[in-house]
DOVEXKE-217461 format. One record per residue: x, y, z of N, C-alpha, C in turn; chain. Coordinates in steps of 0.1 Angstrom, whole numbers, plus 2048, in hexadecimal, padded with zeros to 3 digits. Layout:
REM residues N
<nX = X; nY = Y; nZ = Z; caX = X; caY = Y; caZ = Z; cX = X; cY = Y; cZ = Z; cadena = A>
...
REM end
This chain:
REM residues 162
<nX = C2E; nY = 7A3; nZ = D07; caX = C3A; caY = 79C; caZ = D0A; cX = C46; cY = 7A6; cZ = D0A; cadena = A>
<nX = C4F; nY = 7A4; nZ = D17; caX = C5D; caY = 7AD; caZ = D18; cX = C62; cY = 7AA; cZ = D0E; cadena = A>
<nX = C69; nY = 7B9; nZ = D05; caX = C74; caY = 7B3; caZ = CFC; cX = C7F; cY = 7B2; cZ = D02; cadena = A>
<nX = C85; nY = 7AA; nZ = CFD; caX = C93; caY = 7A5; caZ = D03; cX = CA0; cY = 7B0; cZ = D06; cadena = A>
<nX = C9F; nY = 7BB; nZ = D00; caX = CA9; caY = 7C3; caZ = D02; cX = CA3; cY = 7CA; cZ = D0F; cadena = A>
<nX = C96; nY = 7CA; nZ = D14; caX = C94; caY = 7D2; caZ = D23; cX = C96; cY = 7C3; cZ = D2F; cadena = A>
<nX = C9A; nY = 7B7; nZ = D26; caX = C9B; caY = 7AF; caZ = D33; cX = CA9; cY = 7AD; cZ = D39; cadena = A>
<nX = CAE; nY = 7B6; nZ = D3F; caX = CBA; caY = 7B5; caZ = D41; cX = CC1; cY = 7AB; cZ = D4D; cadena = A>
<nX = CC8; nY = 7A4; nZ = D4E; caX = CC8; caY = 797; caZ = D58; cX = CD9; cY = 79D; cZ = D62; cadena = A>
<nX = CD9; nY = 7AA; nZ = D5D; caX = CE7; caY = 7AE; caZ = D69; cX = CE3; cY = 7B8; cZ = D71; cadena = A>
<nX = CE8; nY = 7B5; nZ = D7D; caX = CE8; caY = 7BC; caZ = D8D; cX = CDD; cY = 7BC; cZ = D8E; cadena = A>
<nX = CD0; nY = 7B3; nZ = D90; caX = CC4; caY = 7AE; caZ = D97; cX = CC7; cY = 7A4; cZ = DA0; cadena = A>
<nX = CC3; nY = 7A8; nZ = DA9; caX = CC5; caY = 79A; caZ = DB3; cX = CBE; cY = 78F; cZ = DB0; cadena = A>
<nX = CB4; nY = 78F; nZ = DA9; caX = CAC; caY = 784; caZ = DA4; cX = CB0; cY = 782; cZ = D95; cadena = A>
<nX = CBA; nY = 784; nZ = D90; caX = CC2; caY = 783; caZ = D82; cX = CC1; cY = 773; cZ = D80; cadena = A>
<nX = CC3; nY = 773; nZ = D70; caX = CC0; caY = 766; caZ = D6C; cX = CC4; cY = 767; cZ = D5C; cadena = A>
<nX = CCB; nY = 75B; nZ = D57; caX = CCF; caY = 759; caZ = D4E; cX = CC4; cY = 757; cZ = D47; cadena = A>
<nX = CC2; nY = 761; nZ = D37; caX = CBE; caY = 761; caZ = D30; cX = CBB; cY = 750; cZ = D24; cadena = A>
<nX = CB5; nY = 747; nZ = D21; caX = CBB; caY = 741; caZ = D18; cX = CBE; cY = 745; cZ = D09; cadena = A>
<nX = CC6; nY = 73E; nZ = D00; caX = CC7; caY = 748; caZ = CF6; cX = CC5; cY = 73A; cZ = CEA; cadena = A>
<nX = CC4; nY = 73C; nZ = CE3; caX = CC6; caY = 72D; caZ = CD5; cX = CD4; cY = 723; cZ = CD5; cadena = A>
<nX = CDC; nY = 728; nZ = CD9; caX = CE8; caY = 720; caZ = CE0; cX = CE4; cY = 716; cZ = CEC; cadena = A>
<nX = CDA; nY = 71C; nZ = CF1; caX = CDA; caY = 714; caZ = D03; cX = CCC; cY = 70A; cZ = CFE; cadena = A>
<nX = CC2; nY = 70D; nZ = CF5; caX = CB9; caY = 705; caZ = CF2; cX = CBB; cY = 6FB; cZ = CE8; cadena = A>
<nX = CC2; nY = 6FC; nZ = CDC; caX = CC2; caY = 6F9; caZ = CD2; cX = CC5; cY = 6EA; cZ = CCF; cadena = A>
<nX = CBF; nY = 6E1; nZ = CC6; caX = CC7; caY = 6D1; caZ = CC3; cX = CD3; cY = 6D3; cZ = CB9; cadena = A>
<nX = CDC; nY = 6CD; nZ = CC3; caX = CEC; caY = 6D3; caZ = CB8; cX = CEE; cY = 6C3; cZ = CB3; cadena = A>
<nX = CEC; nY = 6B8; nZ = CB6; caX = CEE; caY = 6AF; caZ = CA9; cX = CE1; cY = 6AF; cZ = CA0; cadena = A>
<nX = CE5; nY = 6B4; nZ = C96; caX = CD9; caY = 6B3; caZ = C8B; cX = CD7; cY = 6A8; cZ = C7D; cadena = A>
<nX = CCD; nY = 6A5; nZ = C7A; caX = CC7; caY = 69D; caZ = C73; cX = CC9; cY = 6A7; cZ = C61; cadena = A>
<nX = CD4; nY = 6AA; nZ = C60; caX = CCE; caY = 6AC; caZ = C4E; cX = CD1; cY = 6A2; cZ = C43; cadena = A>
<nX = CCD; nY = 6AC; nZ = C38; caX = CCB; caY = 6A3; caZ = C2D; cX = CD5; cY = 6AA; cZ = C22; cadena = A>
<nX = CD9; nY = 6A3; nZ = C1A; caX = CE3; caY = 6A3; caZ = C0F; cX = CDF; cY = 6A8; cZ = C07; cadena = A>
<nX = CE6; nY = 6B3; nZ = C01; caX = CDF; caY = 6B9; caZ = BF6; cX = CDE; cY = 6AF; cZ = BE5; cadena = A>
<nX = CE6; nY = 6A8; nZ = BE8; caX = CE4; caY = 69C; caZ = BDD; cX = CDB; cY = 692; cZ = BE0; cadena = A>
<nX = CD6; nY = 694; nZ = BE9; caX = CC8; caY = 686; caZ = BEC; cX = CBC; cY = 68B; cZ = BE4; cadena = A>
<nX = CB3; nY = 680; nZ = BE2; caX = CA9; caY = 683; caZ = BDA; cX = C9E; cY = 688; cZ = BE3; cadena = A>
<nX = C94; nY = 68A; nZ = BE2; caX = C86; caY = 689; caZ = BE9; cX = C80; cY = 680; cZ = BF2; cadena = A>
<nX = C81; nY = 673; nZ = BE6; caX = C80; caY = 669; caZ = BF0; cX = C87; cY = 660; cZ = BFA; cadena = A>
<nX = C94; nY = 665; nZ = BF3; caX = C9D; caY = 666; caZ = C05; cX = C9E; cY = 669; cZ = C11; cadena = A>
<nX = C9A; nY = 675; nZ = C0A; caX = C96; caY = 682; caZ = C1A; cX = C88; cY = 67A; cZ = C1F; cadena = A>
<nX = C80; nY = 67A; nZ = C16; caX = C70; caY = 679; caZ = C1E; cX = C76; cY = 66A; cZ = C27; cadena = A>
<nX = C7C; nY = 65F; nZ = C22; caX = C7D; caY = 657; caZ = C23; cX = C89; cY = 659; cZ = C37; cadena = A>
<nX = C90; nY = 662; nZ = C35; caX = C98; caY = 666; caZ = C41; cX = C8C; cY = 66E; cZ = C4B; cadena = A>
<nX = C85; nY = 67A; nZ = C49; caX = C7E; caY = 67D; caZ = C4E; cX = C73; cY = 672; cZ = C57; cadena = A>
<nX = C70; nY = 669; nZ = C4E; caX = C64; caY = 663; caZ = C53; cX = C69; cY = 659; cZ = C5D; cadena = A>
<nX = C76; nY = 656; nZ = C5A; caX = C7D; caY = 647; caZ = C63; cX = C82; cY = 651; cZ = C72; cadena = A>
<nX = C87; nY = 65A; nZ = C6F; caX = C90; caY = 662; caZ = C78; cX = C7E; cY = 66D; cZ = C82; cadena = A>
<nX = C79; nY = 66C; nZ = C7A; caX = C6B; caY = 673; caZ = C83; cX = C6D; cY = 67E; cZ = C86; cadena = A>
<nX = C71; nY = 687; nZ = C7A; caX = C73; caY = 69A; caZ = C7D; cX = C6A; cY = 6A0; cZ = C71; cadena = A>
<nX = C6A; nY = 6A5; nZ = C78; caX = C60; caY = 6AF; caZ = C6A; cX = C63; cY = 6B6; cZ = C5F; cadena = A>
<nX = C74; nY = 6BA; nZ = C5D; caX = C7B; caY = 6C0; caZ = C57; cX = C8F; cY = 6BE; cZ = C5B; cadena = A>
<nX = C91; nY = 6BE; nZ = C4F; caX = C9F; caY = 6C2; caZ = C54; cX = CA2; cY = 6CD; cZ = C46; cadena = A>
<nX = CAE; nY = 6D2; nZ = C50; caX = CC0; caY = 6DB; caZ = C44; cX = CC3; cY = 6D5; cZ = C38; cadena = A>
<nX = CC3; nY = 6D8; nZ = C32; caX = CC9; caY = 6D3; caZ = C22; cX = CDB; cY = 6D9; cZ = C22; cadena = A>
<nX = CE2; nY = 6D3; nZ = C20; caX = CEF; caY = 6D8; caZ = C1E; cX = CF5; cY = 6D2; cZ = C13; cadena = A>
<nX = CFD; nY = 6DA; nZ = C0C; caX = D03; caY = 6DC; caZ = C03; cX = D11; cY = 6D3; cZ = C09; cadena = A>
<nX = D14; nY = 6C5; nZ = BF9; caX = D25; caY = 6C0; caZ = BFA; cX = D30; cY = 6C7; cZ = C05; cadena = A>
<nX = D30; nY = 6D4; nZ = C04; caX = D36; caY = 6DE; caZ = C0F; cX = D33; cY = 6DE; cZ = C1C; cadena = A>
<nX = D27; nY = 6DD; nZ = C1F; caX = D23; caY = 6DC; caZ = C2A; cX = D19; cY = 6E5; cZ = C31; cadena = A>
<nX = D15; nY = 6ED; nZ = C25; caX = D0E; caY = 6FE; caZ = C24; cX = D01; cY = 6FC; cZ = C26; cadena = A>
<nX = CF9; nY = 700; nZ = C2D; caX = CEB; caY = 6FD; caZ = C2E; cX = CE7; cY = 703; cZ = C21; cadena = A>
<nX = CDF; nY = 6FE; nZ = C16; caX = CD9; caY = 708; caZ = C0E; cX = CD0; cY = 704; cZ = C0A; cadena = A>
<nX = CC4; nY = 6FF; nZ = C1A; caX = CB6; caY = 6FE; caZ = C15; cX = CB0; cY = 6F9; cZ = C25; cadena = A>
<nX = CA4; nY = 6F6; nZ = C21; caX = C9C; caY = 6F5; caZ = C2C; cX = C92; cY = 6E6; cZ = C22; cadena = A>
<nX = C90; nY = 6DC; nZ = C2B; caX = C8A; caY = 6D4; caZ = C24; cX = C7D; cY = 6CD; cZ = C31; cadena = A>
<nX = C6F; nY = 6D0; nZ = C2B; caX = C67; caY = 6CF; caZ = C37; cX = C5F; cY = 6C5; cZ = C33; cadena = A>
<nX = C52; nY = 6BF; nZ = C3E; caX = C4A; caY = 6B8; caZ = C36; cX = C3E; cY = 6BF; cZ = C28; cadena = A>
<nX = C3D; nY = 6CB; nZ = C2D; caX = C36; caY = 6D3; caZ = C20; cX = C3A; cY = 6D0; cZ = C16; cadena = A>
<nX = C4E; nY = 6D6; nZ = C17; caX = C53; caY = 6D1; caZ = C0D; cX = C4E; cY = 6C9; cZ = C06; cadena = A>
<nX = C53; nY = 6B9; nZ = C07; caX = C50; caY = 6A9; caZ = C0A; cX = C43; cY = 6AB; cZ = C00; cadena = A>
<nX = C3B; nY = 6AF; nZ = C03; caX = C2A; caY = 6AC; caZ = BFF; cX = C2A; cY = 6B1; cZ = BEF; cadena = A>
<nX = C31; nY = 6BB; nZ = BF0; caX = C36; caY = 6BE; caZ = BDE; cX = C34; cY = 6B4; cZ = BD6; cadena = A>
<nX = C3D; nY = 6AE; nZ = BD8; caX = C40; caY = 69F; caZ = BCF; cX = C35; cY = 699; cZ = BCA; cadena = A>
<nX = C2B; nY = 694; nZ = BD2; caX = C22; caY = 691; caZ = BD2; cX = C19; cY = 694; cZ = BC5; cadena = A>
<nX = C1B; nY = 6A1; nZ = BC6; caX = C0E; caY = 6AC; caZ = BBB; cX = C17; cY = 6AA; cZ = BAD; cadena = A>
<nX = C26; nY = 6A9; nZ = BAF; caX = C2B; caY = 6AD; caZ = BA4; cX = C2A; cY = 6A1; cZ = B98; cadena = A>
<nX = C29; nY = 6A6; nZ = B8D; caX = C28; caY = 69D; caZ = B7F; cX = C33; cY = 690; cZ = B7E; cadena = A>
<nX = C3F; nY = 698; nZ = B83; caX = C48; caY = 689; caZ = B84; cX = C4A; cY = 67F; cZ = B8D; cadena = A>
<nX = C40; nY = 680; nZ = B94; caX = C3E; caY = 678; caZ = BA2; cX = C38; cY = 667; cZ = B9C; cadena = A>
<nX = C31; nY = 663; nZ = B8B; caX = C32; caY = 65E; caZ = B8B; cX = C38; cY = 656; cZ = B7E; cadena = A>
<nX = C44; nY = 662; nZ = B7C; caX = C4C; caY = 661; caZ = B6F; cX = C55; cY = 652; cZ = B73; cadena = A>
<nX = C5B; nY = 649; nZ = B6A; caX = C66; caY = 643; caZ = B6D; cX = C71; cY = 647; cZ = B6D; cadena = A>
<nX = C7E; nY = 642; nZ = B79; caX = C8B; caY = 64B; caZ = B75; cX = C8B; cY = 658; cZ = B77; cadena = A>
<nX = C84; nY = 65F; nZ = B7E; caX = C86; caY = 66B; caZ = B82; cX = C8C; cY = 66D; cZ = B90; cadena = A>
<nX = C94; nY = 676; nZ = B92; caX = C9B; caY = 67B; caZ = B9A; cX = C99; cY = 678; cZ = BA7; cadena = A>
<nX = C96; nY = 687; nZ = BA9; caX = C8E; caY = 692; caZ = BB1; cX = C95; cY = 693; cZ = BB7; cadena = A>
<nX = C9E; nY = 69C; nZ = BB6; caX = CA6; caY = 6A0; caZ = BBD; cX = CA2; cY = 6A7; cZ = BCA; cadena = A>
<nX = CA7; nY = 6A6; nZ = BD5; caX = CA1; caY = 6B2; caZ = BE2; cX = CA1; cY = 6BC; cZ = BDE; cadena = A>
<nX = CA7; nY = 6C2; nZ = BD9; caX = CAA; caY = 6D6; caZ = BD1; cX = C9F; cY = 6D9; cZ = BCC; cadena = A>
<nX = C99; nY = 6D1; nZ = BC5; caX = C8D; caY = 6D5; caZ = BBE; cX = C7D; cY = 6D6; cZ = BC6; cadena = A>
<nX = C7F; nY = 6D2; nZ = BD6; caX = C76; caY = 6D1; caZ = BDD; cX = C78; cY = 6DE; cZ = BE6; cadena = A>
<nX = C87; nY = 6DC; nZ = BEF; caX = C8A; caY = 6E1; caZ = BFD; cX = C86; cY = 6F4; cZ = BF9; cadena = A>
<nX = C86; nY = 6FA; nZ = C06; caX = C83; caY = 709; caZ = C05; cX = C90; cY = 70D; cZ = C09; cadena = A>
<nX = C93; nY = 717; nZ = BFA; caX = CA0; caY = 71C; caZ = BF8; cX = C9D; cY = 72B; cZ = C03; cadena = A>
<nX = C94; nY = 730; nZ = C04; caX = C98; caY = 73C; caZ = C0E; cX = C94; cY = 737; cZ = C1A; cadena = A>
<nX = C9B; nY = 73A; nZ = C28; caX = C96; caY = 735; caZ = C36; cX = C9D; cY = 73A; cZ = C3A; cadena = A>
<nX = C9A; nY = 73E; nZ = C48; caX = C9C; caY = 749; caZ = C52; cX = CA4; cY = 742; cZ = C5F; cadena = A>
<nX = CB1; nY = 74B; nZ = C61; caX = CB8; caY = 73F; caZ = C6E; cX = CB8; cY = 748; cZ = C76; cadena = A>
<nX = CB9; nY = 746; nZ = C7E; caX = CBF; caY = 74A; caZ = C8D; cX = CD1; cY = 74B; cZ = C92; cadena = A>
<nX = CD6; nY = 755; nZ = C98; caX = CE1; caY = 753; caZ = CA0; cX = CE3; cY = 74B; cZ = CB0; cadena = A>
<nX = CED; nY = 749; nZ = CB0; caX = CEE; caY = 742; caZ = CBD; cX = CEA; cY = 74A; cZ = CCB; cadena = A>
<nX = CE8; nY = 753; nZ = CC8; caX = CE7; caY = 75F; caZ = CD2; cX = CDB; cY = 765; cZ = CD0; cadena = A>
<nX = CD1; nY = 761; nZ = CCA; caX = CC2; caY = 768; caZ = CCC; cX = CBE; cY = 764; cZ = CD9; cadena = A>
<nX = CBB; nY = 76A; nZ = CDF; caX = CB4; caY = 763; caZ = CEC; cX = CA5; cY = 75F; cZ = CEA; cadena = A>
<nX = CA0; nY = 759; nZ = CF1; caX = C92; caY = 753; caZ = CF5; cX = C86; cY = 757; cZ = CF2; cadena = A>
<nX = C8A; nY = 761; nZ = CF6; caX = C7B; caY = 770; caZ = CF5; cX = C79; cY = 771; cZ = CE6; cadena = A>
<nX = C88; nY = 771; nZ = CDF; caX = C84; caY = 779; caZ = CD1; cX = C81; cY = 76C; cZ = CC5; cadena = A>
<nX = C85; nY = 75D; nZ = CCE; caX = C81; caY = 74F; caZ = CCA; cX = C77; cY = 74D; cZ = CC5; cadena = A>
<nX = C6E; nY = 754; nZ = CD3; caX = C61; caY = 74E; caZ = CD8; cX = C58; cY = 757; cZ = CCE; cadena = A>
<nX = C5E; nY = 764; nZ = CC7; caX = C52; caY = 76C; caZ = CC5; cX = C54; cY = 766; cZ = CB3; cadena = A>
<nX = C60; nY = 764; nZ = CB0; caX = C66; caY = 75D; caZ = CA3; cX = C58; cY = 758; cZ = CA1; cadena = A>
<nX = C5B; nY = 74C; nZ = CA7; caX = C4F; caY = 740; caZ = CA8; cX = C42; cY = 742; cZ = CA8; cadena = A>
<nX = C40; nY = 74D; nZ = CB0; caX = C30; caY = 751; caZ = CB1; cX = C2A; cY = 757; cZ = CA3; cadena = A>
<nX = C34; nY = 75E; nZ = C9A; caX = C32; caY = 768; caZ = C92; cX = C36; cY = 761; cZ = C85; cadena = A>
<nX = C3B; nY = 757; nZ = C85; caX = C3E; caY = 74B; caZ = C7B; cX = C39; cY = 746; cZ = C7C; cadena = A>
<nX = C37; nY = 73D; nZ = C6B; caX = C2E; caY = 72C; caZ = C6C; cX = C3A; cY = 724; cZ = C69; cadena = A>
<nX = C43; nY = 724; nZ = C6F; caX = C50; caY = 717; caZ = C70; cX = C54; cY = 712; cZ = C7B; cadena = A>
<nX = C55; nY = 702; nZ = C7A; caX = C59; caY = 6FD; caZ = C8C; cX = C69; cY = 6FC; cZ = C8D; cadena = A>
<nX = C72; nY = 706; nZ = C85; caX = C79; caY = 705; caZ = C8A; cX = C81; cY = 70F; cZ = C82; cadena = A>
<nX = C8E; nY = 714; nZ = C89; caX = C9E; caY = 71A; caZ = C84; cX = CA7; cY = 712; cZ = C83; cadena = A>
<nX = CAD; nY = 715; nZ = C76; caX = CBA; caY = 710; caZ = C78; cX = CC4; cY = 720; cZ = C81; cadena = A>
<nX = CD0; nY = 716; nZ = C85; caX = CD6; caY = 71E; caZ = C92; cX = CE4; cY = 723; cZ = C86; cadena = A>
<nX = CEC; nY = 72B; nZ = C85; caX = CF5; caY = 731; caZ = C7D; cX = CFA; cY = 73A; cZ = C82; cadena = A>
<nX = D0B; nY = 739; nZ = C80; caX = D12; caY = 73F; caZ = C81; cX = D20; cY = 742; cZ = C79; cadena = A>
<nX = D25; nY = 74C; nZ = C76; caX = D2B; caY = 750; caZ = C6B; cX = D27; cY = 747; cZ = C5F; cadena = A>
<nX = D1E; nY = 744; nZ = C5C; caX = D19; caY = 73D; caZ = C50; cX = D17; cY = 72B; cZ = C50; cadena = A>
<nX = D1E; nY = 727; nZ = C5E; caX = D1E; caY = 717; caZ = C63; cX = D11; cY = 717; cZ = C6C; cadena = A>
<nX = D0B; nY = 706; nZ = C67; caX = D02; caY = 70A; caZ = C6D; cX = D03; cY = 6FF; cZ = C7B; cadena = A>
<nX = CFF; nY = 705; nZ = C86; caX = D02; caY = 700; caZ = C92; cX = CF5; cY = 6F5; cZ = C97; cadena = A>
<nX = CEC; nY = 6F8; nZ = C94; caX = CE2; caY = 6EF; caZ = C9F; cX = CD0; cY = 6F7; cZ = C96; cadena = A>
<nX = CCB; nY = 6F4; nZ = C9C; caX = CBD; caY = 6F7; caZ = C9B; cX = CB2; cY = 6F9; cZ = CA7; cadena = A>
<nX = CAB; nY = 700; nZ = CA6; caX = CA3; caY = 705; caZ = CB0; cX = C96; cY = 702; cZ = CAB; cadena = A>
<nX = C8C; nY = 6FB; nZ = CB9; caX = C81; caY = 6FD; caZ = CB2; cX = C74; cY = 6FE; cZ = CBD; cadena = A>
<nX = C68; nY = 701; nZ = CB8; caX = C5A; caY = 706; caZ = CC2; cX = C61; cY = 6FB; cZ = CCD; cadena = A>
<nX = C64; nY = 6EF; nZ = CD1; caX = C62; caY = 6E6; caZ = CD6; cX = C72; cY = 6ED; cZ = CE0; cadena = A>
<nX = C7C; nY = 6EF; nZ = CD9; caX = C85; caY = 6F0; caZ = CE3; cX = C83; cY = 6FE; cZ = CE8; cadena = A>
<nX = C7B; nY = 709; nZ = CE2; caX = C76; caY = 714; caZ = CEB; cX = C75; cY = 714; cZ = CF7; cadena = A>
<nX = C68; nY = 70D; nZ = CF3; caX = C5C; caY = 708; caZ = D02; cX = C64; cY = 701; cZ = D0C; cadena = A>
<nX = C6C; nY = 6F6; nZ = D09; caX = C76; caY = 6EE; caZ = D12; cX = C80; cY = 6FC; cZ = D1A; cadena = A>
<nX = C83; nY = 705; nZ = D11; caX = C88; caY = 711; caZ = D1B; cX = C83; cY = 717; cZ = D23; cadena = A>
<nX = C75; nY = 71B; nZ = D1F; caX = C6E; caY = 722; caZ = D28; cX = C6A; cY = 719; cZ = D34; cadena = A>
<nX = C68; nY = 712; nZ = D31; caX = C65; caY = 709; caZ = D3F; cX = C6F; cY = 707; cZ = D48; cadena = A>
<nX = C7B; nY = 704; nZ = D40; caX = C88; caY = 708; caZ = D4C; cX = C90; cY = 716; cZ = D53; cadena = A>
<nX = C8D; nY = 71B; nZ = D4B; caX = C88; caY = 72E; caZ = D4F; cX = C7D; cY = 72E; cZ = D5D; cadena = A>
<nX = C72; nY = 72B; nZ = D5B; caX = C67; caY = 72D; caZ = D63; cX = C6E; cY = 726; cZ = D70; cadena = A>
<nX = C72; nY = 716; nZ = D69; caX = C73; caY = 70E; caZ = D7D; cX = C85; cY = 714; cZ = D80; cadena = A>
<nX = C8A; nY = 71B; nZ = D78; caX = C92; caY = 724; caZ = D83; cX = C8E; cY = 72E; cZ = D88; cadena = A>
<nX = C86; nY = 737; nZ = D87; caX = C7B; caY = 743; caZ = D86; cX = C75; cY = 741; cZ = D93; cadena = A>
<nX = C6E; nY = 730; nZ = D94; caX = C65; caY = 731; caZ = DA0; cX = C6B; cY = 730; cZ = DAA; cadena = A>
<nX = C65; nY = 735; nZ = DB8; caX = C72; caY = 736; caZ = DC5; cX = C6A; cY = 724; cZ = DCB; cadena = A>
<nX = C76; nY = 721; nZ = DD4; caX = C73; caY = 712; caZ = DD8; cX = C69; cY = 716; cZ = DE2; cadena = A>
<nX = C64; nY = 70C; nZ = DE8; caX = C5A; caY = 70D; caZ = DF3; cX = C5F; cY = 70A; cZ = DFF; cadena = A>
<nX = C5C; nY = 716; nZ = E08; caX = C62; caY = 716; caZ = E14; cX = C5C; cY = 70F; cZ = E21; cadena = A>
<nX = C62; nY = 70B; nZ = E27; caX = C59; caY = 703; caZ = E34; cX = C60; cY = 70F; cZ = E3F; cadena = A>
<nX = C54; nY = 715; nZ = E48; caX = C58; caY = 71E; caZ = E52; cX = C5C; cY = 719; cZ = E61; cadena = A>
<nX = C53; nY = 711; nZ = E5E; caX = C59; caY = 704; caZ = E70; cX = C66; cY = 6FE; cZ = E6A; cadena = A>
<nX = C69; nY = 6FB; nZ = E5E; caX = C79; caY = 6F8; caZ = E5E; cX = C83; cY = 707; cZ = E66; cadena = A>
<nX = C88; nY = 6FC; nZ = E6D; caX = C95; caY = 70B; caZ = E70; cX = CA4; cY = 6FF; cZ = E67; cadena = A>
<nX = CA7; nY = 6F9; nZ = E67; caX = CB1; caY = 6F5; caZ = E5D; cX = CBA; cY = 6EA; cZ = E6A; cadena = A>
<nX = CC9; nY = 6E7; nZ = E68; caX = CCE; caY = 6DC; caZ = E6F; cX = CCF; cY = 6E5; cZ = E84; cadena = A>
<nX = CCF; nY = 6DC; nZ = E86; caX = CD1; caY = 6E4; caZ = E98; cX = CDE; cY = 6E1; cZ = E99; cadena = A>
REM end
């Protein structure tokens, strides 16, 4: 695979816009409250049908990642069949996770994904988080890359209006 810094898309006649995590990405997103419990979340995840969301902080700070892996924790843990316990999300969600800028392009998306076991980024910039990226909005890029890519099909007996 080209790295992205030899794919340059100025002064080719066949030039083409790059996509980048801005042009792919879902910018209304689904998170979860860093004061919600576990079974809140599982309970949002499962109704809403994502496999993960953003944990943000009263402020509005992403400071977590909450997946169905996560989720499965609970399950194994000793308090799962305590009465009156919490469970707070904090005690599940993954405090380190890896974002993306709005300006990664595609190429360096795609290899993210290949070379990760995560379906998705969150999107960040100066520390706000914008949107999310994921395997699914990749591929949706590359496909629209390719059908601008391919040339239309020409009919040679057409000569056009007389």
């Amino acid at each position: 695979m080209p790295d992205a810094a030899q794919l340059s898309t100025h002064g080719s006649p066949h030039s083409h816009h790059v996509p980048t995590a801005r042009d792919v990405m879902t910018h209304s997103l689904i998170t979860i409250s860093s004061d919600s419990t576990i079974f809140e979340a599982i309970r949002l995840l499962v109704a809403r049908k994502i496999s993960g969301a953003p944990v943000l902080d009263p402020d509005g700070e992403m400071v977590g990642m909450l997946s169905e892996i996560d989720c499965l924790g609970v399950l194994a843990s000793d308090q799962f069949h305590a009465d009156g316990q919490i469970h707070p999300v904090t005690d599940y969600m993954s405090r380190e996770f890896e974002t993306v800028t709005p300006d990664t392009d595609i190429y360096r998306l795609a290899l993210y994904f290949r070379d990760k076991p995560v379906r998705r980024f969150p999107v960040v910039e100066d520390g706000r988080l914008l949107g999310q990226v994921s395997r699914r909005d990749v591929l949706r890029g590359i496909d629209e890359m390719r059908r601008k890519l391919t040339p239309r099909k020409r009919y040679p007996d057409y000569r056009g209006p007389a």
